[in-house]
C-alpha positions as CSV (number, residue, x, y, z in Angstrom):
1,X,12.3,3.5,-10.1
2,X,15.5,5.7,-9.5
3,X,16.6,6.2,-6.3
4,X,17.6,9.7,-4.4
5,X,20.8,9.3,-1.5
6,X,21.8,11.2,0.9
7,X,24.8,10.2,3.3
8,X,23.5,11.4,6.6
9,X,20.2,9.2,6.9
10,X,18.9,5.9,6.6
11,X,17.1,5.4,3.5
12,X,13.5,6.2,3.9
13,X,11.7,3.2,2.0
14,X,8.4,3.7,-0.3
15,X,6.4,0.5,-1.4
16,X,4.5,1.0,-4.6
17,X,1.4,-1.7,-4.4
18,X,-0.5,-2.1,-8.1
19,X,-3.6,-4.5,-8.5
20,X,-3.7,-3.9,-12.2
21,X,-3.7,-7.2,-14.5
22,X,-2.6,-6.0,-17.8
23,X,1.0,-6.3,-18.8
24,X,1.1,-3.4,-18.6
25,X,-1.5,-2.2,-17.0
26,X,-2.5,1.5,-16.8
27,X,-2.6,0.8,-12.8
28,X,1.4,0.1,-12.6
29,X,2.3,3.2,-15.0
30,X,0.4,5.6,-12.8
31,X,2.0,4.1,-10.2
32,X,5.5,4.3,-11.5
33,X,4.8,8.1,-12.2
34,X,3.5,9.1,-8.9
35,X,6.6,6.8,-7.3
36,X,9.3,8.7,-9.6
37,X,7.4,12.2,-8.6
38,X,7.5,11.4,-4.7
39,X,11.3,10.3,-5.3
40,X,12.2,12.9,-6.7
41,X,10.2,15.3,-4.4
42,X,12.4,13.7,-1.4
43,X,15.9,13.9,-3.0
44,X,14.9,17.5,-3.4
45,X,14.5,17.8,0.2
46,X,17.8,15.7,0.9
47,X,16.1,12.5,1.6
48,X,17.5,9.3,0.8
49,X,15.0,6.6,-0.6
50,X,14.5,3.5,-2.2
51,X,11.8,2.0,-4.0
52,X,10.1,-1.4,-4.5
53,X,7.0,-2.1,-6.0
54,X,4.4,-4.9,-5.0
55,X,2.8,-6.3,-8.3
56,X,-0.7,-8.2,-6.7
57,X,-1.5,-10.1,-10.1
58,X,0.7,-12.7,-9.5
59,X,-0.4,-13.3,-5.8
60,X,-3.6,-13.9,-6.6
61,X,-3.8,-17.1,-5.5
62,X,-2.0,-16.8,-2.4
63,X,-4.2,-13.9,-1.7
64,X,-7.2,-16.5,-2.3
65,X,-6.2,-19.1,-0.3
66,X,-5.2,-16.2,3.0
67,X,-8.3,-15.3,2.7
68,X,-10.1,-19.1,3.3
69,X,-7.3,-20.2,5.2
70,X,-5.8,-17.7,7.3
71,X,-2.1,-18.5,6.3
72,X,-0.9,-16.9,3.5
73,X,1.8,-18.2,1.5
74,X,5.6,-17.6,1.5
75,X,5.8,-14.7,-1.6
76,X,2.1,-13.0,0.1
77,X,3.7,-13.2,3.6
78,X,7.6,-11.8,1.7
79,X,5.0,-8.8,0.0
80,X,3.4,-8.1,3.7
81,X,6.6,-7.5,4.9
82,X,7.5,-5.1,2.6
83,X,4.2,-2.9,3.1
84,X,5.0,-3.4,7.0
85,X,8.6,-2.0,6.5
86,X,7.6,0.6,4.5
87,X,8.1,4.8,5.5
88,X,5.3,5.3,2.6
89,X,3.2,3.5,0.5
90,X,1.0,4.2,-3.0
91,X,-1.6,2.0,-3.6
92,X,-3.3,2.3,-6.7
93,X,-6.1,0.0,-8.2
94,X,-8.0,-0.6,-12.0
95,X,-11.8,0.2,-11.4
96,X,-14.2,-2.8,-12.0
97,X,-18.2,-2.3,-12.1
98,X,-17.6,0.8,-10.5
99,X,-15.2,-0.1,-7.6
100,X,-12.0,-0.9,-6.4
101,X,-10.9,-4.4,-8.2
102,X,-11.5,-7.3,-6.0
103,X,-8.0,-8.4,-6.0
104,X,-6.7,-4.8,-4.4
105,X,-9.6,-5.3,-1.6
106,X,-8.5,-9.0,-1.0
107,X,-4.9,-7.9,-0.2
108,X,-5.7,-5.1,2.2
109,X,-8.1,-7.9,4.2
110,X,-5.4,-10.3,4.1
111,X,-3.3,-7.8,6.2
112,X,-3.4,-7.4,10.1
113,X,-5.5,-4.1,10.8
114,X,-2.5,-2.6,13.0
115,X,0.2,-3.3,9.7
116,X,-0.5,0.1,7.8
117,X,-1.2,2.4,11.3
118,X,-0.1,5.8,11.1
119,X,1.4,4.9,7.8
120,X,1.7,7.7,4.8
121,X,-0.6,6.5,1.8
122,X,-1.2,7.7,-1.2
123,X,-4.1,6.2,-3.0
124,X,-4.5,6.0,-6.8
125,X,-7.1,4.6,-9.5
126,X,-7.4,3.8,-13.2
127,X,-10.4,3.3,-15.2
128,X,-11.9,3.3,-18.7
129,X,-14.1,6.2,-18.1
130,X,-14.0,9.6,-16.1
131,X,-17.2,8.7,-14.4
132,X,-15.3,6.8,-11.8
133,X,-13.7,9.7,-11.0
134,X,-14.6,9.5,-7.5
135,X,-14.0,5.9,-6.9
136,X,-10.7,6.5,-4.4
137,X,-12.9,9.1,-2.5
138,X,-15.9,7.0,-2.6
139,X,-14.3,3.2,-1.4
140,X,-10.6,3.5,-1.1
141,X,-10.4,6.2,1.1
142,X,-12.7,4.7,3.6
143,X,-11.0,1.8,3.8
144,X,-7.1,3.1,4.6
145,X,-9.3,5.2,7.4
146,X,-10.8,1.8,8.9
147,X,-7.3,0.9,8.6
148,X,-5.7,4.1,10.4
149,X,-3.2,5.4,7.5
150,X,-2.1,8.3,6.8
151,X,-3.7,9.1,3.8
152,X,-2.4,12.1,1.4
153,X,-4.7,14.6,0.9
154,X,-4.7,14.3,-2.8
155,X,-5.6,11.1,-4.9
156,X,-4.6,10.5,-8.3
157,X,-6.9,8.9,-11.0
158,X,-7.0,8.6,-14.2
159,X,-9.1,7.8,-17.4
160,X,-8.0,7.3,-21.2
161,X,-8.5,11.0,-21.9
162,X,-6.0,11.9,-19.1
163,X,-2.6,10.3,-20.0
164,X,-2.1,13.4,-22.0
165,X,-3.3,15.8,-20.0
166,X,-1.2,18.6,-18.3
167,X,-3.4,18.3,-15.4
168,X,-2.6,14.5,-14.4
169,X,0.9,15.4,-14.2
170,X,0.2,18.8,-12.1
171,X,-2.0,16.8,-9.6
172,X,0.9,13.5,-9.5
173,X,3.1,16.0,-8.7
174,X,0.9,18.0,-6.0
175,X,0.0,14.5,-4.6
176,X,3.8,12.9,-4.5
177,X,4.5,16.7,-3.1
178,X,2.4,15.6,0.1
179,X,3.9,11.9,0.0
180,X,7.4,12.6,0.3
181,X,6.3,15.6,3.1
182,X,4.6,12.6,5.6
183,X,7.3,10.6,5.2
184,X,10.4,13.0,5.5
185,X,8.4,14.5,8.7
186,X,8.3,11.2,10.6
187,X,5.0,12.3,11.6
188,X,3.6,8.9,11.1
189,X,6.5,6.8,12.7
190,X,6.2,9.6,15.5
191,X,2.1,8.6,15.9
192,X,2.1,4.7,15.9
193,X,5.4,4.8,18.0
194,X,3.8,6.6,21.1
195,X,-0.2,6.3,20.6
196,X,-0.3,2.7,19.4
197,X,0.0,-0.8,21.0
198,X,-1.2,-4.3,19.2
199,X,-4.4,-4.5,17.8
200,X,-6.0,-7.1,16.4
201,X,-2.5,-7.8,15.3
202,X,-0.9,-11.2,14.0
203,X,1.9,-10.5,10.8
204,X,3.8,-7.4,12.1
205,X,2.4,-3.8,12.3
206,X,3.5,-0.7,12.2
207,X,2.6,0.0,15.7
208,X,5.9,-0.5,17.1
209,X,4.7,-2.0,20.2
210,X,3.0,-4.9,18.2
211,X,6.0,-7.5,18.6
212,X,4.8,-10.6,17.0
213,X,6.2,-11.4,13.3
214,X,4.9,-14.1,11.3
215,X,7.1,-16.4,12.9
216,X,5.4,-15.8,16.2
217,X,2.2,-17.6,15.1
218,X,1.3,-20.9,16.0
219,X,-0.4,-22.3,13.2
220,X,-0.8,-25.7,14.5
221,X,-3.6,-25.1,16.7
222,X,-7.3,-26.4,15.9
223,X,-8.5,-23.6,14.9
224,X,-5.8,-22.8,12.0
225,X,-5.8,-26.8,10.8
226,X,-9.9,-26.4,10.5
227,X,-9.5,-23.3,8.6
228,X,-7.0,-24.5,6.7
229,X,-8.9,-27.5,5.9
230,X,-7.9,-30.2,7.7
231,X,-9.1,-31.5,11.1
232,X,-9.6,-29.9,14.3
């Protein structure tokens, strides 16, 4: 991912997260194509920004063992602080039996429900068939609104038939278009900085007022060693 600079602001910083599993995978190249569009669409309104991207695959166990224990591991908790520092964030996911993959749902239950609050997302899907068209409206979408984001107003998906399409590019661009105009605004920063305190909150949220990191957490109490396994 290139990055855009401008000298008179901080960096605004956009956090690509992929679930897919192939190397590549269809997943991370619509990503990368939404992220380079929204980049772009920012250095054309003199924004500074960097990119980073959050591959899931290889946390999969981490993410796995969060989920039982409660405590995820030192690259999960490193990939949870990038989402929780982030001005925007695309998160796009492979379709399995007609749904989100499992591995994209696990990481979004791993987080605190207070991390993404007020947060710019753009969502994004990839499948092997145009029926699951509707996936992102149908399970993603829902989800990021249980979790408070600010979700884009267009999603992005796409089947085999659409890598050469003119329309996936026209609706990347339309969709990174209303990315990088939530995060230039502020508007979300704006939101959880003055309507949001903690909640339900133990990693680090975007609610400014949620002060706890990860270091905060005691997990030497009862509770964590039984769910971790061990003895009360």
């Amino acid at each position: 991912m290139n990055d855009s600079t401008h000298p008179d602001a901080e960096p605004l910083h956009l956090v690509v997260v992929s679930a897919g599993t192939g190397d590549p995978s269809s997943s991370r190249l619509l990503a990368d194509r939404v992220a380079q569009k929204t980049l772009d669409a920012l250095r054309a309104r003199e924004r500074a920004a960097v990119g980073n991207v959050v591959e899931l695959a290889p946390l999969a166990v981490e993410i796995a063992q969060a989920i039982v224990s409660g405590t995820p591991g030192e690259r999960l908790r490193a990939a949870i602080g990038q989402l929780a520092a982030a001005d925007g964030v695309i998160a796009v996911t492979p379709v399995y039996t007609a749904g989100v993959s499992g591995l994209f749902k696990s990481f979004f239950d791993v987080l605190d429900t207070d991390l993404v609050v007020a947060k710019p997302v753009l969502l994004g899907a990839t499948a092997g068939s145009s029926r699951h068209a509707l996936v992102v409206e149908d399970q993603a979408r829902p989800m990021f609104a249980y979790l408070r984001a600010l979700t884009a107003p267009t999603s992005v998906f796409a089947a085999p038939e659409d890598w050469s399409s003119p329309a996936l590019g026209e609706r990347i661009g339309r969709a990174a278009t209303e990315l990088a105009a939530l995060m230039a605004s502020g508007v979300g920063e704006a939101i959880a900085d003055q309507a949001w305190s903690a909640y339900q909150h133990s990693f680090g949220g975007n609610a400014t007022r949620a002060q706890q990191s990860v270091d905060d957490i005691d997990f030497d109490t009862p509770l964590m060693r039984l769910a971790a396994g061990g003895t009360p």
